[in-house]
N, C-alpha and C positions, 0 to 999 in steps of 0.2 A: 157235384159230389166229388171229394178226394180221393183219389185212387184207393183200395184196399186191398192191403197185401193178406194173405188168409196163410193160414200153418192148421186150419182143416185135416184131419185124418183121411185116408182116401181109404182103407180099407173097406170101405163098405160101400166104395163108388166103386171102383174098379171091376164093373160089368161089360159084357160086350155092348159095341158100339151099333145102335141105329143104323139102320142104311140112310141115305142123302135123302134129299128133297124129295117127294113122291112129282111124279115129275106132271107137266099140267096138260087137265084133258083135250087134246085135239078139238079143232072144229069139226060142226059135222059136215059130212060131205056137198058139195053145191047140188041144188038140182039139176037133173041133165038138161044138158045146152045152155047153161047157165055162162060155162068159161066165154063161151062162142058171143058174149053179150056184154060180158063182162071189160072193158079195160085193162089193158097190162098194167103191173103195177111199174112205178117209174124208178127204173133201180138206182141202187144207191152207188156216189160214187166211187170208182174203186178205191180201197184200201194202199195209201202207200209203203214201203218196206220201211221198217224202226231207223231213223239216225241213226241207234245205235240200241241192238239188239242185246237182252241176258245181262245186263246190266246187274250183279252182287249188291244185296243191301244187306244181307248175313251171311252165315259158315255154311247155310241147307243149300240144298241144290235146288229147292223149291223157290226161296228167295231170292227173287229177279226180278227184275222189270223191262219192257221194252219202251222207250222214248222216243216220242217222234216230234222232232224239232219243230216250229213254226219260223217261218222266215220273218223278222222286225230289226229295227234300227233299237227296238226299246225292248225292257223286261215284258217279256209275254206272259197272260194269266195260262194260267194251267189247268187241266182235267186229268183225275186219277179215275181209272177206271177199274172196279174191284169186282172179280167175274163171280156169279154165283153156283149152285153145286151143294148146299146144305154141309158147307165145310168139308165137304169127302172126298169131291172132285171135280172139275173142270179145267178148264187152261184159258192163258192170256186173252184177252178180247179185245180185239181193237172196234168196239163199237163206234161210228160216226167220227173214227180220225179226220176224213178227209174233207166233213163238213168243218171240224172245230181249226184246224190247218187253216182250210183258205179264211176263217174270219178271225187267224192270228191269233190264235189259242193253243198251245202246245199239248201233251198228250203224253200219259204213264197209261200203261196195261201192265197191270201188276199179277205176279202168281203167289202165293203163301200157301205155309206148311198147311195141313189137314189136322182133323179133329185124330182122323185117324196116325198122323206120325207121330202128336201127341201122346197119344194112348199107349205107342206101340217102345217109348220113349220115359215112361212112366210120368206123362206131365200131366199134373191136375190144377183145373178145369180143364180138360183140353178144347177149350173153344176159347181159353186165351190165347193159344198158338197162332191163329188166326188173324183173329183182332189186334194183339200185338203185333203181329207182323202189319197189318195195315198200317199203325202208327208209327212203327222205326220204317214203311218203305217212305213214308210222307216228311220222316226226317231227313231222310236220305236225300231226297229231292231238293229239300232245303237248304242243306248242306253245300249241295253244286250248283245253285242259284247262279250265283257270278257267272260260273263256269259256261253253262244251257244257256243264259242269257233270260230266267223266270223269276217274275215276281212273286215275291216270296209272298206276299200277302194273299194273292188272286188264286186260292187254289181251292177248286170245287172237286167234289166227288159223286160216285155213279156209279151204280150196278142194280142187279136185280137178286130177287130173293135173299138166299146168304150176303151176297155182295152187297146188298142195298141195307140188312139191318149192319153190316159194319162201315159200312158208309154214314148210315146215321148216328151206329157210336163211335165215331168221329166226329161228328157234328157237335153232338150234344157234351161231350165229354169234357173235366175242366183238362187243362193243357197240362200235357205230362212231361215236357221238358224239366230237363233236372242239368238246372244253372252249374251245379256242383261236382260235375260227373267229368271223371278223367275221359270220357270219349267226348269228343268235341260233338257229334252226329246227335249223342243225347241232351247238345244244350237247345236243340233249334224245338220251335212250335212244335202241338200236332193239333192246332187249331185251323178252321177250315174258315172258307169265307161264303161258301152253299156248299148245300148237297142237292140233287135232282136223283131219283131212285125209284124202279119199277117193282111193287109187290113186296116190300117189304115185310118181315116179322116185325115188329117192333116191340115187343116184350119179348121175354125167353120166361117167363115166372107162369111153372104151369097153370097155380090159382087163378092169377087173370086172366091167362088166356082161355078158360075152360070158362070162365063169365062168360067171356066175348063172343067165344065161339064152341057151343058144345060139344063138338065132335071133331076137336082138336085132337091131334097125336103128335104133334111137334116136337121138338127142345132137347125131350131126354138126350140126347148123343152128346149135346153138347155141353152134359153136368155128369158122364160117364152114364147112362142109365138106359138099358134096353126094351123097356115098356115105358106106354105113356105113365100107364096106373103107378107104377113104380116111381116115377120120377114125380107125381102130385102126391105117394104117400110120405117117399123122402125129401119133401119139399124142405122142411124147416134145417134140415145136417146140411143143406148147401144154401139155405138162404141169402147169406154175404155176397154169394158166387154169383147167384141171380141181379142180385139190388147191382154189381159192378159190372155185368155181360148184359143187361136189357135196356135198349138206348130211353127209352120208356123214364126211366131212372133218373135219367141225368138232365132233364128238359129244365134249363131256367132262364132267365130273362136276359142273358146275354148271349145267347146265342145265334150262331147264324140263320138265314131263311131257308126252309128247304121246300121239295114238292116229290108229291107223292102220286104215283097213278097205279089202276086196279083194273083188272080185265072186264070187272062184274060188278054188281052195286052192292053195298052192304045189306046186311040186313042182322041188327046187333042181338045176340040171343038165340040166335034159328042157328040152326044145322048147316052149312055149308060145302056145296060141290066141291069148289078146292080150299079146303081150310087152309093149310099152309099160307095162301097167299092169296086170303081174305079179306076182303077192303073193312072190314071190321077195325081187323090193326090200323086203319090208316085213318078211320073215324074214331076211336080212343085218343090217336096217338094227338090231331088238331087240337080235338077239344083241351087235352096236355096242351099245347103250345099256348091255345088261345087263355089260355090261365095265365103262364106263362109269359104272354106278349109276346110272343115267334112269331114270326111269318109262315106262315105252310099253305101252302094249297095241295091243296086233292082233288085227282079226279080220278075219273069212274064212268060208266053210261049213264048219262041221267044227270051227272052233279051240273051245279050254278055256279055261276063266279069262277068259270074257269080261263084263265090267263093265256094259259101256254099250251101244245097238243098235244106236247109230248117233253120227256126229260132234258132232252136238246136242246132245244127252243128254252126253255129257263135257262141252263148255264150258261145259253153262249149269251142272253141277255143279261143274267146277274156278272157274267166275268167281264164282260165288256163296259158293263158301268162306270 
């Protein structure tokens, strides 16, 4: 789908903002004497300090990134890592640098504006604040290619919840380079080569998500809107907003592979413990591919034809291919 620029009225969006992601239920507690029986878990290794830390990819103080070089003689593939927070908040993540490092994988942990500086800024949708910053830091990256010593082509992305549905609208999205543009930064891709993402949204269009999962309260924040009820009765005055912000939208036959994993098993129509980050999304979104001809894997407790364990294990095999 081609990008859409909207001239939408905001006056009747211009509600307060949602709070973030409802954040997910704890496990319950072990039985006693259980740890005493149990195995340590085998930690991971430590986290190296950025090559080169707060790295500008715009004027916000938000837009930064931190880079952690890979040592090679050749362009090394890359992992963009986009931290989740339901767009309100969190900070950089350097999840599994130090795996993607030793098998010569380079590595962004990127921060972007908020729904909320959007808001605060008078910018509507403000969950393109966002998204668009995912795609100018991914230009940015390419831009200094030569520079880092990364192939431009080899770059996957990853996060969870928020971070993971703008990982996939990346993925899915057609390429928004603009060959014409007096900034050089805006002539490069922001097409990806995978995505690997934990818990994704993968729609933002309350009608479908309220199919999928009845006891959704998701989205509104990110279409200005402080009840869910509000945001499925004002559905149609932001429809445009939806069809260009739900990666759901943009799935077609040239896109990359991605993978998707879910703490719990779906179960499509029922009520859900953690709707937010509902493997529902993640069984809509296949069946989307598999129309499509995408690759995706999903997993879940329970699922088949499972490949990889975890989101890891995919990129560091799709980048190394």
């Amino acid at each position: 789908m081609n990008r859409i620029f909207l001239t939408l009225g905001v006056s009747s969006l211009c509600l307060p903002l949602l709070a973030a992601d409802p954040a997910v239920k704890p496990a319950a507690p072990a039985p006693a004497g259980a740890s005493a029986a149990t195995p340590a878990a085998t930690p991971r290794p430590q986290v190296p300090p950025p090559t080169i830390a707060d790295i500008a990819y715009g004027s916000h103080p938000k837009q930064v990134f931190d880079f952690y070089k890979a040592t090679s003689d050749k362009p090394t593939p890359l992992v963009l890592i986009i931290h989740g927070g339901g767009w309100t908040h969190g900070e950089k993540q350097p999840v599994g640098v130090a795996n993607y490092l030793k098998a010569g994988i380079s590595v962004i942990s990127m921060q972007y504006r908020f729904t909320t500086d959007a808001v605060a800024e008078g910018q509507w949708p403000p969950v393109e604040w966002p998204l668009h910053d995912a795609a100018r830091a991914l230009q940015t990256i390419r831009s200094r290619a030569k520079e880092w010593n990364i192939d431009k082509q080899r770059i996957g992305a990853t996060g969870g919840s928020a971070g993971a549905c703008s990982s996939l609208w990346l993925a899915f999205h057609d390429d928004m380079a603009d060959p014409k543009s007096s900034d050089p930064i805006s002539h490069e891709s922001t097409r990806l080569w995978c995505a690997a993402v934990s818990a994704p949204q993968t729609s933002l269009d309350p009608q479908q998500m309220k199919e999928w999962i009845p006891n959704i309260g998701y989205g509104g924040h990110a279409f200005g809107f402080l009840k869910f009820a509000d945001f499925l009765t004002g559905r149609e005055k932001v429809l445009p907003w939806i069809k260009e912000y739900s990666p759901y939208e943009h799935v077609s036959s040239d896109d990359p592979p991605i993978y998707m994993t879910f703490s719990a098993p779906p179960a499509l129509g029922q009520p859900q413990e953690n709707a937010t980050h509902s493997a529902n999304f993640g069984v809509k979104l296949q069946e989307r591919c598999k129309e499509k001809g995408v690759a995706c894997e999903l997993v879940y407790p329970g699922a088949t034809d499972v490949k990889h364990a975890n989101p890891e294990l995919f990129l560091l095999e799709m980048l190394k291919k």
